[in-house]
KOLVO-330828 format. One record per atom (N, C-alpha, C): residue number from 0; residue in three letters; y, x, z; atom name. Coordinates in steps of 0.05 Angstrom, whole numbers. Last residue first. Example, Ala and Ser with C-alpha at 12.3 -4.5 7.8 and 13.67 -1.06 7.14 Angstrom:
% residues 2
<1; ser; <-45; 257; 142>; N>,
<1; ser; <-21; 273; 143>; CA>,
<1; ser; <1; 258; 157>; C>,
<0; ala; <-114; 264; 156>; N>,
<0; ala; <-90; 246; 156>; CA>,
<0; ala; <-66; 264; 156>; C>,
This chain:
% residues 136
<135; unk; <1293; 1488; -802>; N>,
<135; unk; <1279; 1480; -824>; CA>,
<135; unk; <1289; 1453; -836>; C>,
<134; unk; <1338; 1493; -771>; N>,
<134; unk; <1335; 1512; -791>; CA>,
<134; unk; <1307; 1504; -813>; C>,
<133; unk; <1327; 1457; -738>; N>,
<133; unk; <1351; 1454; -755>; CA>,
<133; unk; <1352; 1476; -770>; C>,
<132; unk; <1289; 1468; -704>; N>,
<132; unk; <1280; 1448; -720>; CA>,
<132; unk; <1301; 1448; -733>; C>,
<131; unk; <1314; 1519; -675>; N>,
<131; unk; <1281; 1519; -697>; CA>,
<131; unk; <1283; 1493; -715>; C>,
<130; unk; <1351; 1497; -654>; N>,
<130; unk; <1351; 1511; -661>; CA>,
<130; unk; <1333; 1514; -686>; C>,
<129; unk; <1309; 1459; -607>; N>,
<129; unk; <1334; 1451; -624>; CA>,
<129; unk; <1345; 1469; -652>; C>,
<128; unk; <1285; 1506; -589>; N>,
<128; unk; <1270; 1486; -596>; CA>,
<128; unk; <1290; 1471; -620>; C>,
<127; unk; <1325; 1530; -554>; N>,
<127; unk; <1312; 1543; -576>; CA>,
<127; unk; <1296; 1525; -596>; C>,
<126; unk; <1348; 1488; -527>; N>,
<126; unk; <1358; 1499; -551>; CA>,
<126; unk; <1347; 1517; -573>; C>,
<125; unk; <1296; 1485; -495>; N>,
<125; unk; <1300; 1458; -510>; CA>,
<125; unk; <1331; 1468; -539>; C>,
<124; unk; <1290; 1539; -472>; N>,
<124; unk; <1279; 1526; -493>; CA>,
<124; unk; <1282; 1503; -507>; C>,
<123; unk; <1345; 1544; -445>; N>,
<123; unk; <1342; 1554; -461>; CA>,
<123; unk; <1320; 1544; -481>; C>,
<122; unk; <1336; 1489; -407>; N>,
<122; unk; <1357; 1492; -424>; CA>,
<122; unk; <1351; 1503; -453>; C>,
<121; unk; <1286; 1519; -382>; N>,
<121; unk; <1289; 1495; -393>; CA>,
<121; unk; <1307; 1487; -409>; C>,
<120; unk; <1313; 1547; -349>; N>,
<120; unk; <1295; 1562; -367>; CA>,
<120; unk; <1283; 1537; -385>; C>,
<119; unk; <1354; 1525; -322>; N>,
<119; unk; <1361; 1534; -345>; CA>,
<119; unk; <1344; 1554; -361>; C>,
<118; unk; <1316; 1500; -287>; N>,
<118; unk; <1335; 1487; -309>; CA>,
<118; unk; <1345; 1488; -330>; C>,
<117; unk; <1295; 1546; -258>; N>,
<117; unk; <1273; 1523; -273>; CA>,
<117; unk; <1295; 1506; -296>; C>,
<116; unk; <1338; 1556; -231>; N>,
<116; unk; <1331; 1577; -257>; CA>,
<116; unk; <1310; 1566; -274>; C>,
<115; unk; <1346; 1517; -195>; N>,
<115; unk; <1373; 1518; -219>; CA>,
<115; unk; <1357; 1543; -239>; C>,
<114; unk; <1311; 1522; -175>; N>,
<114; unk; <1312; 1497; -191>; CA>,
<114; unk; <1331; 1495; -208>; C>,
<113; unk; <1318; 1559; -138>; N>,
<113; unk; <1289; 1556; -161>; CA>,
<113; unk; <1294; 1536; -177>; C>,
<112; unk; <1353; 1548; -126>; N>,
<112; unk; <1368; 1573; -134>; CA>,
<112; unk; <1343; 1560; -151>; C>,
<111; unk; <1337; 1504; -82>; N>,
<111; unk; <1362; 1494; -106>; CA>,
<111; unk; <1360; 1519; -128>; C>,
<110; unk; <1312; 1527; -49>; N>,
<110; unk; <1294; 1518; -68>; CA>,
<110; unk; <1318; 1515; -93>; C>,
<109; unk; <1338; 1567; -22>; N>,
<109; unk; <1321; 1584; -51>; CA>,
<109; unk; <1309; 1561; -63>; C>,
<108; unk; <1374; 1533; 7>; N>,
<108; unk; <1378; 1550; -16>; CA>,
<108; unk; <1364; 1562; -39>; C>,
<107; unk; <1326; 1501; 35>; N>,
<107; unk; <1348; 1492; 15>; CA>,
<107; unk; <1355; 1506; -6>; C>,
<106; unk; <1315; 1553; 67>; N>,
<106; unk; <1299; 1546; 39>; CA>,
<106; unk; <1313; 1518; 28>; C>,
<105; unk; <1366; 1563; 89>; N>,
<105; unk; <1353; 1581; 69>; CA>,
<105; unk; <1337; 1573; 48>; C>,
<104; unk; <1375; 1508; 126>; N>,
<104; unk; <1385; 1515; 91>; CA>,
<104; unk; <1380; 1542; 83>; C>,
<103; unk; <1320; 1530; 146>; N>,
<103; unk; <1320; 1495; 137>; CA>,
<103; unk; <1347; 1504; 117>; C>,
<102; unk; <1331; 1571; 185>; N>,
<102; unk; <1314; 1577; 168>; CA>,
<102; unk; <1313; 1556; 144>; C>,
<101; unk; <1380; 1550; 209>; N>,
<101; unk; <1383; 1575; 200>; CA>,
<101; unk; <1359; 1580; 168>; C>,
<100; unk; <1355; 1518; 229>; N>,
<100; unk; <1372; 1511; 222>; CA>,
<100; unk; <1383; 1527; 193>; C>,
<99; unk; <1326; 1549; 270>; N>,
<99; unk; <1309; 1526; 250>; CA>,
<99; unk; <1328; 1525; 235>; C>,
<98; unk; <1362; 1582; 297>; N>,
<98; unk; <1342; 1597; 287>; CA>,
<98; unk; <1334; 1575; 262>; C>,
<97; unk; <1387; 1539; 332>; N>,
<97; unk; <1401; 1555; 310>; CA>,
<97; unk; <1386; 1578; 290>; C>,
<96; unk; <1336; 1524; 353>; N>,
<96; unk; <1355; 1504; 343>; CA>,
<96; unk; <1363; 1525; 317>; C>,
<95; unk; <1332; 1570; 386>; N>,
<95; unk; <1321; 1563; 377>; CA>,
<95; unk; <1323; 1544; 346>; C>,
<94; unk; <1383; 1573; 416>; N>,
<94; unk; <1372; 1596; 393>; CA>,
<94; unk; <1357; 1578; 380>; C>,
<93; unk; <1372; 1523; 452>; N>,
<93; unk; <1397; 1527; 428>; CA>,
<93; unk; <1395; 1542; 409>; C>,
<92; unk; <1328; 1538; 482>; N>,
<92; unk; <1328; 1517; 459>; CA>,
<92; unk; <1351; 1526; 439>; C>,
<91; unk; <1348; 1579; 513>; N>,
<91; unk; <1327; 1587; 495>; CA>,
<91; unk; <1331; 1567; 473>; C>,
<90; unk; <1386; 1544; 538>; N>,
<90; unk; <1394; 1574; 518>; CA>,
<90; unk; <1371; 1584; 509>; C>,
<89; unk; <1344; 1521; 559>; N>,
<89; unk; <1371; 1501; 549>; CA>,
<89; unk; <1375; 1524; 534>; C>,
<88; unk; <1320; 1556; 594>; N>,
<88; unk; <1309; 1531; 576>; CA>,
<88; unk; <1328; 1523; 553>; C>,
<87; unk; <1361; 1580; 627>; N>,
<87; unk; <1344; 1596; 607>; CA>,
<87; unk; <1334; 1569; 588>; C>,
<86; unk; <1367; 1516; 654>; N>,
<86; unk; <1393; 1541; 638>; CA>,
<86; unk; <1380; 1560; 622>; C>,
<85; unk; <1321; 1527; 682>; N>,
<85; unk; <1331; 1503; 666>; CA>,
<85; unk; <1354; 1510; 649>; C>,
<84; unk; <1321; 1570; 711>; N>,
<84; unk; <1300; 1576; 693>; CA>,
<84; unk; <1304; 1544; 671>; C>,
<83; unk; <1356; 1556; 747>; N>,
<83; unk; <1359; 1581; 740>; CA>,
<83; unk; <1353; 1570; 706>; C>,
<82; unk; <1329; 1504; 775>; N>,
<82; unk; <1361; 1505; 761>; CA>,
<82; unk; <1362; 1528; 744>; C>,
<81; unk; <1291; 1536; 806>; N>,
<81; unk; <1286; 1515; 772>; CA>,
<81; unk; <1314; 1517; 759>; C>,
<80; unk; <1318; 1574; 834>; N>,
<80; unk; <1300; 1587; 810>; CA>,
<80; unk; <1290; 1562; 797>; C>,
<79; unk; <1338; 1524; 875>; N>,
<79; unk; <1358; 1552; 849>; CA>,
<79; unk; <1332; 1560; 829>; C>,
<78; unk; <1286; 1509; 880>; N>,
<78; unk; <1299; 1495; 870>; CA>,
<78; unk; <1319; 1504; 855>; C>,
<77; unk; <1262; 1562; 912>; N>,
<77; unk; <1244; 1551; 893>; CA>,
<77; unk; <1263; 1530; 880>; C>,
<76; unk; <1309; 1559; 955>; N>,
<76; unk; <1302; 1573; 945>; CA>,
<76; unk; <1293; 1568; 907>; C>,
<75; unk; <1290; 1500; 977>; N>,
<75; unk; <1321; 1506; 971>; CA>,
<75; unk; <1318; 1538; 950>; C>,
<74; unk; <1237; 1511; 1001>; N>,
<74; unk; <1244; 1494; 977>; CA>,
<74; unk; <1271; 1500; 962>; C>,
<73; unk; <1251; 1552; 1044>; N>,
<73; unk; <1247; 1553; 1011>; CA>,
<73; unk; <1232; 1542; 994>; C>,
<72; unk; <1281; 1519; 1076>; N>,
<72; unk; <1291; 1545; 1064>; CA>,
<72; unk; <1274; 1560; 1041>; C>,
<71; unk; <1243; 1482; 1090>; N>,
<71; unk; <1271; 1487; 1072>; CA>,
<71; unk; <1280; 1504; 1062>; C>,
<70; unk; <1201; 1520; 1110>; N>,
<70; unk; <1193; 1502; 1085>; CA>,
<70; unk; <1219; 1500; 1078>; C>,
<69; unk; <1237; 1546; 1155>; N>,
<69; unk; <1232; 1557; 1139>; CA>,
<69; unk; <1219; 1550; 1110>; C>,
<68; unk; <1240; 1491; 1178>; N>,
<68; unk; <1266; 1504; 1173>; CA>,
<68; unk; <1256; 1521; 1141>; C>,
<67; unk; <1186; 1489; 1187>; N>,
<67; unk; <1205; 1467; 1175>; CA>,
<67; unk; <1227; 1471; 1164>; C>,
<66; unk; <1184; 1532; 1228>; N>,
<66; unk; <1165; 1522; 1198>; CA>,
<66; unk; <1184; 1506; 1182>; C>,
<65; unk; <1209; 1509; 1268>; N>,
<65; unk; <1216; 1539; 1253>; CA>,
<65; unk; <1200; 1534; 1227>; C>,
<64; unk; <1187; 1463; 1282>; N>,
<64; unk; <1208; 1461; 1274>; CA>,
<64; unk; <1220; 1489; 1257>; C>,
<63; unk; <1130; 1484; 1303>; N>,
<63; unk; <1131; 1465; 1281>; CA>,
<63; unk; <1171; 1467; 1269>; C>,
<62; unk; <1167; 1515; 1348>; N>,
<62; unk; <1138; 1522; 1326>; CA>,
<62; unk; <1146; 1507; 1305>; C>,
<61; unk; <1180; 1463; 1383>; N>,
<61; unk; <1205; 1491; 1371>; CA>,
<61; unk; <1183; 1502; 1347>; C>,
<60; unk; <1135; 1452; 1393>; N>,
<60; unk; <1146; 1428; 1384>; CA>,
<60; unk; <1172; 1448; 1362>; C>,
<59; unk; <1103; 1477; 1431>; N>,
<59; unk; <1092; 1476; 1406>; CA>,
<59; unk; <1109; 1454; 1377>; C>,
<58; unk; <1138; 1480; 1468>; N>,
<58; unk; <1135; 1512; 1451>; CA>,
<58; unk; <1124; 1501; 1421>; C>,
<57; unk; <1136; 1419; 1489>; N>,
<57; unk; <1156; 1440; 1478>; CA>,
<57; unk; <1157; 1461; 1454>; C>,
<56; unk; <1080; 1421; 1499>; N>,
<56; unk; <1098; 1415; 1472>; CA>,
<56; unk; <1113; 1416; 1464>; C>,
<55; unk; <1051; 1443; 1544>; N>,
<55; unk; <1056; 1461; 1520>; CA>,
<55; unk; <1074; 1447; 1497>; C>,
<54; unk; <1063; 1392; 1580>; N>,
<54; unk; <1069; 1423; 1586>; CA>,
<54; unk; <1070; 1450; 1558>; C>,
<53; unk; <1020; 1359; 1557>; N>,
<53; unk; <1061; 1360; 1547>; CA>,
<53; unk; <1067; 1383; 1554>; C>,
<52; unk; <982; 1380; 1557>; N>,
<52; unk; <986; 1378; 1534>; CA>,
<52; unk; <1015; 1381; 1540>; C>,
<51; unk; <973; 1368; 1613>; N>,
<51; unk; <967; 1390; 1607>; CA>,
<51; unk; <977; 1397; 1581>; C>,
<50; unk; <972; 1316; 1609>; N>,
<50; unk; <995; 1328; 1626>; CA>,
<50; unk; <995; 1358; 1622>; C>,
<49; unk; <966; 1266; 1564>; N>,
<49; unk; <955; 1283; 1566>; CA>,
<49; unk; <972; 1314; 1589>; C>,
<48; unk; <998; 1227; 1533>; N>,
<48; unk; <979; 1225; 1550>; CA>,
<48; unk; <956; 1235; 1571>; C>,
<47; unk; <1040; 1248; 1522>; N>,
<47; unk; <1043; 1224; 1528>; CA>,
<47; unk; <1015; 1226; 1553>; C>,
<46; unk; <1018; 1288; 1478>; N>,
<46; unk; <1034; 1303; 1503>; CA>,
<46; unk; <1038; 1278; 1514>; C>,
<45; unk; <987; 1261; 1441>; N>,
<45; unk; <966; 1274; 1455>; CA>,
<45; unk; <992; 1284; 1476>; C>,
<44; unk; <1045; 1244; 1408>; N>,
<44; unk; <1023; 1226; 1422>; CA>,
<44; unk; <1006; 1235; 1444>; C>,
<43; unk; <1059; 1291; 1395>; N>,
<43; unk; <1072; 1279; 1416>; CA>,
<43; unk; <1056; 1251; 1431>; C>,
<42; unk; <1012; 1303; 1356>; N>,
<42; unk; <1017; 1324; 1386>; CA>,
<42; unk; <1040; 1315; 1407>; C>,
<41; unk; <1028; 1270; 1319>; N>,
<41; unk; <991; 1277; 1340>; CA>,
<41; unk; <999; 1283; 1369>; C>,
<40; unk; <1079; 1292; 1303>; N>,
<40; unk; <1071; 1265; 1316>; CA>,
<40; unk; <1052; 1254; 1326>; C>,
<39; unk; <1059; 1347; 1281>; N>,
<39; unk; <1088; 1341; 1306>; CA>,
<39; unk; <1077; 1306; 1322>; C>,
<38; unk; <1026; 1329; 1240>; N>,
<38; unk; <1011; 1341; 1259>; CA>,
<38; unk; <1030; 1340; 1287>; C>,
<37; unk; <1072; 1301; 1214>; N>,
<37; unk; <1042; 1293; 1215>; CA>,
<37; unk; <1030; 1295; 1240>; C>,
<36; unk; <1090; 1347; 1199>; N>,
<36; unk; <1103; 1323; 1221>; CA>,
<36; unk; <1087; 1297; 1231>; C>,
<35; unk; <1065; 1379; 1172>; N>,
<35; unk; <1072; 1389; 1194>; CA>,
<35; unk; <1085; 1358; 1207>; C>,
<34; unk; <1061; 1348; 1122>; N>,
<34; unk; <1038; 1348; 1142>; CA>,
<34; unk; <1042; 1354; 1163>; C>,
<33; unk; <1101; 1342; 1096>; N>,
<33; unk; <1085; 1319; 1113>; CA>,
<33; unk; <1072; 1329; 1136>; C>,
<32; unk; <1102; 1400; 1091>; N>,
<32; unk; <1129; 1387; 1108>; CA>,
<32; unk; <1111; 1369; 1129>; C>,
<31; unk; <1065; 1398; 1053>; N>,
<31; unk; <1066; 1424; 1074>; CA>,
<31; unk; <1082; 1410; 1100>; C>,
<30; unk; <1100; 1377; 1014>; N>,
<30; unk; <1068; 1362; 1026>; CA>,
<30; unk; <1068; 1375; 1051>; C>,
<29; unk; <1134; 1409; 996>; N>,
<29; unk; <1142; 1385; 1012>; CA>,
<29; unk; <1111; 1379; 1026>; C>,
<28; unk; <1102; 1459; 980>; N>,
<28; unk; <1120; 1462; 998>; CA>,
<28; unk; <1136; 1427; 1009>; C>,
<27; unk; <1082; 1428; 936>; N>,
<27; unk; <1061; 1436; 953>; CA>,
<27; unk; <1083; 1444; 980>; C>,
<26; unk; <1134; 1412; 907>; N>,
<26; unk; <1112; 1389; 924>; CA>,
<26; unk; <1104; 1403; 939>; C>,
<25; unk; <1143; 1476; 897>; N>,
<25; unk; <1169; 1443; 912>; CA>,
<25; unk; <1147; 1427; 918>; C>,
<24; unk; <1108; 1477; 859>; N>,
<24; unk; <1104; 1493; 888>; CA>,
<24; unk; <1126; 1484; 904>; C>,
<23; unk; <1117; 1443; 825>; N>,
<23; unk; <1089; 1443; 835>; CA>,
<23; unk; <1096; 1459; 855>; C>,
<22; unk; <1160; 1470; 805>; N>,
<22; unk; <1158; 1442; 817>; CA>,
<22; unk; <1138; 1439; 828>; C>,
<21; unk; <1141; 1525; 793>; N>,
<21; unk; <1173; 1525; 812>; CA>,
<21; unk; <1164; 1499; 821>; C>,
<20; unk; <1114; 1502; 745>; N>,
<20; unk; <1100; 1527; 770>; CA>,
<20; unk; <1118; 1516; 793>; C>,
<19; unk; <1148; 1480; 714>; N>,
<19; unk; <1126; 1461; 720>; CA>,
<19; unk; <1114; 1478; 745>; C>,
<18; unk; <1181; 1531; 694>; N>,
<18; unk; <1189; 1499; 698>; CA>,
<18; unk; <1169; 1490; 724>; C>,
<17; unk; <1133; 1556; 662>; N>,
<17; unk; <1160; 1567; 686>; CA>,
<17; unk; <1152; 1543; 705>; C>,
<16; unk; <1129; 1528; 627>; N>,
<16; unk; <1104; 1529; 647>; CA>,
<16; unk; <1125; 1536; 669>; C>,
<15; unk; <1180; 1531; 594>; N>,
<15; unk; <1173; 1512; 605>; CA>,
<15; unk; <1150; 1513; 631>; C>,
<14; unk; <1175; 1585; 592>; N>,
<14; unk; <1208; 1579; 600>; CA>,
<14; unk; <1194; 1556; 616>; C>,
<13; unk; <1131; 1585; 555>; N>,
<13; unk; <1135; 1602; 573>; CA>,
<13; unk; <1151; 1594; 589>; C>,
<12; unk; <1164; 1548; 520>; N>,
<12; unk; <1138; 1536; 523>; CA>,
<12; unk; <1131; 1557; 548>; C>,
<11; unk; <1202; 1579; 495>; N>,
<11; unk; <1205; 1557; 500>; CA>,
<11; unk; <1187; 1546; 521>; C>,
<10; unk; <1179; 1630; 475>; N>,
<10; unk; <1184; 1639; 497>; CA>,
<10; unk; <1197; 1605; 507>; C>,
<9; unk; <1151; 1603; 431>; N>,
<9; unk; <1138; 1616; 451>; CA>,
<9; unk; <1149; 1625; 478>; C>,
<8; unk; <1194; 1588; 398>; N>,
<8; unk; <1178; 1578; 413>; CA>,
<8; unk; <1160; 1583; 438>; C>,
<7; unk; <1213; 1645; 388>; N>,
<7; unk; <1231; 1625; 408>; CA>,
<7; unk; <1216; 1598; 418>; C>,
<6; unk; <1171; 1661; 355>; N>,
<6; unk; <1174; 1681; 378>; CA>,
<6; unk; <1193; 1658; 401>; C>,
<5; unk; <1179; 1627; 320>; N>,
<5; unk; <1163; 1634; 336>; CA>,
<5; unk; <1159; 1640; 356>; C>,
<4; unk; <1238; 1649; 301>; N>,
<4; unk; <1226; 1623; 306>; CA>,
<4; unk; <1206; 1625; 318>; C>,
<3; unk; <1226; 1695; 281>; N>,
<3; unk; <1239; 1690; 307>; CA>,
<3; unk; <1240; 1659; 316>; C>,
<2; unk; <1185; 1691; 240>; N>,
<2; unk; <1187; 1712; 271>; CA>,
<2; unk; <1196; 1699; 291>; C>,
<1; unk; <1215; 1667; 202>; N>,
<1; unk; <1187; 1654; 215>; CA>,
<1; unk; <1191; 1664; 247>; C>,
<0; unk; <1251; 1709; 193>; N>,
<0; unk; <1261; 1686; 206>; CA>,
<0; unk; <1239; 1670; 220>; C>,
């Protein structure tokens, strides 16, 4: 039972890094975003002023926007696989749970069983004891 307890920690705490990977790579894929619009709003500034520039910002404007799409497309992605891996979490925990639980009235059980044979090994001597002193 230790085992599996264990073992359900471990894969808890696994489940979890999970978790924290998927989010961290949701920021780095939002930051990614910033920045591209960042760089979109340089480049509409520099096409303002610059005649040679606007002529390319179009192409360079459709560019940035396929990126963008494609950062959604997988953040949206990377966001199912937390949801996913949040559901594994949740059904890992529950085993888990039911694993402790499991293990918490066993040793209830063996302690009561030790205590009921500590009792009546106690019983017996205090009659044996009783016993002895009424025969003398």
């Amino acid at each position: 039972m230790i085992n599996l307890i264990r073992m359900h920690r471990w894969r808890l705490d696994e489940k979890s890094r999970e978790i924290v990977e998927y989010e961290e790579l949701v920021d780095s894929f939002v930051h990614q975003g910033e920045l591209l619009e960042d760089e979109l709003k340089a480049e509409q500034v520099a096409a303002k002023d610059n005649t040679m520039a606007s002529l390319t910002y179009g192409e360079y404007a459709n560019s940035i926007i396929q990126r963008r799409e494609k950062l959604g497309s997988s953040i949206s992605q990377v966001e199912q696989q937390i949801q996913h891996a949040k559901e594994d979490l949740r059904l890992i925990f529950q085993e888990l749970k039911r694993y402790e639980i499991l293990k918490k009235n066993q040793d209830e059980a063996a302690l009561e069983k030790a205590n009921k044979l500590e009792q009546s090994t106690l019983d017996e001597l205090g009659i044996e004891l009783f016993r002895r002193r009424d025969q003398h």
